[in-house]
N, C-alpha and C positions, 0 to 999 in steps of 0.2 A: 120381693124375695121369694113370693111363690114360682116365679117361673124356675130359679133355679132346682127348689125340690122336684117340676117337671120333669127333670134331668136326672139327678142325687138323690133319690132315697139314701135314707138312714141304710137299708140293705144294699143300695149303693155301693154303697162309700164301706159299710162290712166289707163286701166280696174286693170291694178294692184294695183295702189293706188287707187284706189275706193274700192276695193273689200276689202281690207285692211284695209279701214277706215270707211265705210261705218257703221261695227258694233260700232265706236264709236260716229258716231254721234245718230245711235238708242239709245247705253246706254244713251246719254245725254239728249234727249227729253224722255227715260222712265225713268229717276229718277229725272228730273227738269222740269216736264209738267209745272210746277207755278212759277220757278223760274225765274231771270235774269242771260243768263252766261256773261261770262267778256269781256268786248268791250260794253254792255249795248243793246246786242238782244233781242230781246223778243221774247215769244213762238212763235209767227207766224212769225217771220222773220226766227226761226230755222225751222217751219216746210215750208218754202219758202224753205233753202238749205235743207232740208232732199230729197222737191220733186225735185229739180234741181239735184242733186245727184243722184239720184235712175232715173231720166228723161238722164241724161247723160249717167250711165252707162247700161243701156238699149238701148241706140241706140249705145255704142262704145262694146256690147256685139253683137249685129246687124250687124256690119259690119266687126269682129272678122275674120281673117282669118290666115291660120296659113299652114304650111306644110302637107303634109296626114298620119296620126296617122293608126298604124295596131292596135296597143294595150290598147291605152289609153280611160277607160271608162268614162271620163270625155269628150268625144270628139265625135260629129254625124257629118256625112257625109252629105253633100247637095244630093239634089233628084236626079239632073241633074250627080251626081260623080266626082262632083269638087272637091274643096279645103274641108279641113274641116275645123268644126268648134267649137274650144274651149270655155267649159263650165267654168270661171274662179269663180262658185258659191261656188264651193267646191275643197279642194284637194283628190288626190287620186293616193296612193304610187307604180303606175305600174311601177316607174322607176328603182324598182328591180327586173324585172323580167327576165333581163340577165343574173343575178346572180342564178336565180333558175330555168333556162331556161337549164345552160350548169350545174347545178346540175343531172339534170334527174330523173332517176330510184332510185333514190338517196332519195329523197322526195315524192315518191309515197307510198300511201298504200290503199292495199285492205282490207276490209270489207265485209267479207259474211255476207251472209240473216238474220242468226242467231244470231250472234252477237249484243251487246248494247240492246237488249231488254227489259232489267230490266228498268226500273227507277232508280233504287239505284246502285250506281259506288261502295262505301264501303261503306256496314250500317252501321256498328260500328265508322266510322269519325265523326268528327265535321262536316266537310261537307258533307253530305254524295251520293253529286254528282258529286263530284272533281272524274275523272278519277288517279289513283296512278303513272302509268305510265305520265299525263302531270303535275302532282308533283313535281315528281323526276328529270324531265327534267327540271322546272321553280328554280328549288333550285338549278341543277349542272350550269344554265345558270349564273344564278346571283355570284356563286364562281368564275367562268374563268372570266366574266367582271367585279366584284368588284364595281359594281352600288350599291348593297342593302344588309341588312341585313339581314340573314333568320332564323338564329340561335331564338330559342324561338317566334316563330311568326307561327301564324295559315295560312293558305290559303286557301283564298273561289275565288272561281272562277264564272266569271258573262258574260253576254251576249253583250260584250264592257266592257269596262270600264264606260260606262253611266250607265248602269245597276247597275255597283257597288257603283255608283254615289250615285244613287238611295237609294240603302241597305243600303250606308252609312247613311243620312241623318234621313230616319226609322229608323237606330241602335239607333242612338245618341239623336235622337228627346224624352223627358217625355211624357210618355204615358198622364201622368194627369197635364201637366201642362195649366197654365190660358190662355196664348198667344201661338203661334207659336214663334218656335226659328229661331231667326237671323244667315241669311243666305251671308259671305260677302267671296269679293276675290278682290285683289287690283288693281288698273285700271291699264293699259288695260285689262282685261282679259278674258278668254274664251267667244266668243260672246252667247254659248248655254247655261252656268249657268242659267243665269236668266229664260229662256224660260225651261229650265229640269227640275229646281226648283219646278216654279210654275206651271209646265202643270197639273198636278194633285190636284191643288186647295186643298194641303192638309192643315186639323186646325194644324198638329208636325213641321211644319217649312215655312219659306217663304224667298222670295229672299231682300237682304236689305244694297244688292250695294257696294257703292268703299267702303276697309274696312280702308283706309287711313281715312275718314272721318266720321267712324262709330264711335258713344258714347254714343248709347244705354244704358243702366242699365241691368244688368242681363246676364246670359250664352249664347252664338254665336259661332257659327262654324266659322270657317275661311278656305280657301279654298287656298292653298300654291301651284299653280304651277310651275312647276322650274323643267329644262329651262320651262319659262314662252311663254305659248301661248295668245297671237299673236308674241311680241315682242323679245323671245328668254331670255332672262335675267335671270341669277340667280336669285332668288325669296327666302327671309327670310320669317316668320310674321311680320304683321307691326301692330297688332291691338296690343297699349302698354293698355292694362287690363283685369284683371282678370277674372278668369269663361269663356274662348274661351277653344274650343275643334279643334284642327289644324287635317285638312285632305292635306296630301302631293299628287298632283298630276304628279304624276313620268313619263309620257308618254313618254317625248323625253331626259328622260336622262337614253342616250345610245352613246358610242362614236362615230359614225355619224354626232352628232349632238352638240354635246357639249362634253370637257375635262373629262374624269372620276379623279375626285381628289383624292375622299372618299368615301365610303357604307354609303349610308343613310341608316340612323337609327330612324326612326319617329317610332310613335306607330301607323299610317292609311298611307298605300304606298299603289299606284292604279297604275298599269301598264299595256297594250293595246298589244298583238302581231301586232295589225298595224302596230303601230309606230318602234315595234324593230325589224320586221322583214319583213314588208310590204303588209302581206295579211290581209286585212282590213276585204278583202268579208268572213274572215271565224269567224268573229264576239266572238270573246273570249278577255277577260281579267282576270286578278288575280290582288287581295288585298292580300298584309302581312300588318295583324291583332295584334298587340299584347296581347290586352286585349281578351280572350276567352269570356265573354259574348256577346262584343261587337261585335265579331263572330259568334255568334249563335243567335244573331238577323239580320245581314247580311245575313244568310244563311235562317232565318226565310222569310224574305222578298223575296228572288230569288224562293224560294218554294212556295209562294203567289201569286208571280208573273208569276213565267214561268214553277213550279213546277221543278226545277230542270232546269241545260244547256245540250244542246244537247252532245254527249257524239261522235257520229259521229265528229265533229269541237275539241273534243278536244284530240282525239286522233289522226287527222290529227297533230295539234297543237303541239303535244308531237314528232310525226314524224318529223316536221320544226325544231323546239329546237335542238332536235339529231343533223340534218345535222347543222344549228349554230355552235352547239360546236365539231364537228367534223371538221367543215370549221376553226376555230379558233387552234385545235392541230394539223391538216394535212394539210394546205391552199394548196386550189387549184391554177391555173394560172391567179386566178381575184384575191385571197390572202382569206381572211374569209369576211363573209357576212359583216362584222364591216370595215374590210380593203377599199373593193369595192365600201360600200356605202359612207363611210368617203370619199373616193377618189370622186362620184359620187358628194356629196354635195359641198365638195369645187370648182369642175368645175363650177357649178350654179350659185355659188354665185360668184366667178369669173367674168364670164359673165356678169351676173346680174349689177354688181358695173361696169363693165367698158360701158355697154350700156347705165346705168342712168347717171354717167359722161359725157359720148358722149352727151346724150339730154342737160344738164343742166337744166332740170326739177325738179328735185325732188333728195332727199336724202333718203340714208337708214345707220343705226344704224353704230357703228365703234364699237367692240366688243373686248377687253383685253383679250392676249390669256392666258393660263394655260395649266401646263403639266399634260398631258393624261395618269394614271399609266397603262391602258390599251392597249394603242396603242404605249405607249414608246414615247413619242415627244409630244409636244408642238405648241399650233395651237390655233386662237379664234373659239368660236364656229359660226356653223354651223346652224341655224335655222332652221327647217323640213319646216312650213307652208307656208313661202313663196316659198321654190324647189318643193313642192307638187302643189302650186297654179300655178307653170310654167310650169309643167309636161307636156310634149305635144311627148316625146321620145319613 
């Protein structure tokens, strides 16, 4: 059992449930500044634990220390060349990078000078700065893992999946109507909605919280993560009325991380190369779109906004996919990128449950497993955000 405290300090495992909870005690003083919550707090006594909280995990962020990190950009080195020391603010998925470490040559590409110079990838597209080559790669991926639908569905591609975040809300949002349109996703969920939302103080929509408790009058987006970030959960709708417009945020369902059952079939799927393949730093994602208008106001927006995505990121991006699905019909001696990381995430979490055990601290989720048509077997899932917030490998 000592190896795991190697891993898990008792400080640990503090900054991790801090870091973890932290954004729900902000949702609750940003959507109940005037309320009472239950036990009979009142706002200053909440914002008493907001500062006690944010007061602790600042100094257990202070004396954080951890083994010495070569790779992990979540992690800076003391002056002196000591220990380092782990940034637990954010995740950040270098823990694949053994995997495309003993890839190699494999995952390289060069680009001369001349090359990508245009603005326009294909004029004649809907989109017409989707590279065709990271297309073709994102449609042959989605067939071999059987996550999504791609058959009849458009694909715009965005600078993350924030960006497409972004598009979407512009798509969906009346140009003429009287209010901003409600903006909900059901608690816990992504702590940046709200802040993404409203950073642009736009009049076409606005952030308008847990959607379990939304009953508004009039048309709302609803924001469908699943597996759900923070807490991994399969995620339905839960807003029971009429006039919502569901956006599925598909990030972490990839077998890694969760059972592939079924191809989701929504009419708005937002998926991240982060998340399904680990290189965050190269800033790309893809929507399948079904409705073609609602496409070409997506696409309206990226071009507003960034004039188009860098074309350099996405045919790196189409180069990654290739080795994916090459790793999935040839595996290599780690098995495919899905095999390796699957294998990598259960270690984690492994660990993870048998350290917080040891403390008698704190609990974490107990997850029903489901068979994986992908991986062939049977497993619960795996939640990306907490193996990313522990990443120190």
């Amino acid at each position: 059992m000592a190896m795991f405290f190697n891993i898990f300090s008792l400080k640990n495992l503090l900054v991790l449930s801090l870091a973890l909870n932290a954004s729900l005690i902000l949702r609750g003083l940003y959507e109940k500044d005037s309320e009472v919550i239950d036990g009979g707090l009142s706002v200053e006594k909440q914002e008493d634990t907001l500062m006690t909280t944010a007061r602790v995990l600042s100094e257990a962020r202070a004396t954080q220390r951890a083994r010495p990190s070569m790779h992990s950009s979540s992690s800076t080195a003391d002056s002196d060349g000591g220990d380092t020391i782990i940034n637990l603010d954010h995740g950040d998925p270098t823990m694949y990078e053994r995997f495309w470490q003993q890839a190699g040559d494999k995952s390289t590409i060069v680009i001369p000078g001349w090359q990508s110079m245009s603005y326009f990838s294909d004029a004649g597209s809907l989109c017409w700065f989707l590279e065709p080559d990271f297309a073709k790669e994102i449609i042959r991926l989605h067939k071999i893992v059987g996550n999504a639908v791609t058959e009849d569905r458009h694909i715009v591609v965005g600078t993350g999946s924030t960006q497409l975040y972004q598009a979407v809300l512009y798509a969906l949002s009346p140009q003429d109507a009287v209010e901003p349109l409600s903006v909900v996703s059901a608690a816990p969920y992504y702590s940046s909605y709200p802040l993404i939302t409203d950073c642009l103080k736009s009049g076409l929509y606005k952030w308008a919280g847990d959607a379990q408790s939304f009953n508004k009058e009039g048309p709302f987006i609803e924001l469908v993560t699943s597996p759900n970030n923070p807490d991994g959960y399969a995620r339905q709708s839960v807003v029971n009325k009429s006039g919502g417009i569901l956006v599925h945020d598909l990030a972490y369902y990839w077998p890694q991380y969760t059972p592939i059952i079924s191809a989701a079939n929504h009419d708005i799927m937002l998926f991240t190369v982060s998340k399904s393949t680990g290189h965050a730093g190269m800033r790309i994602g893809w929507a399948l779109v079904k409705d073609e208008e609602v496409a070409k106001k997506m696409v309206k927006f990226v071009e507003l906004n960034t004039i188009g995505v860098s074309k350099d990121s996405q045919l790196r991006a189409a180069k990654v996919l290739q080795v994916v699905i090459s790793s999935c019909q040839y595996p290599t001696s780690l098995g495919s990128l899905f095999d390796f990381s699957a294998h990598l995430m259960e270690e984690r979490w492994s660990l993870l449950r048998a350290a917080v055990r040891q403390s008698g601290l704190f609990t974490l989720p107990e997850f029903s497993p489901g068979s994986c048509s992908f991986l062939n077997k049977s497993f619960a899932p795996q939640p990306g955000p907490v193996a990313y917030i522990s990443d120190h490998s």
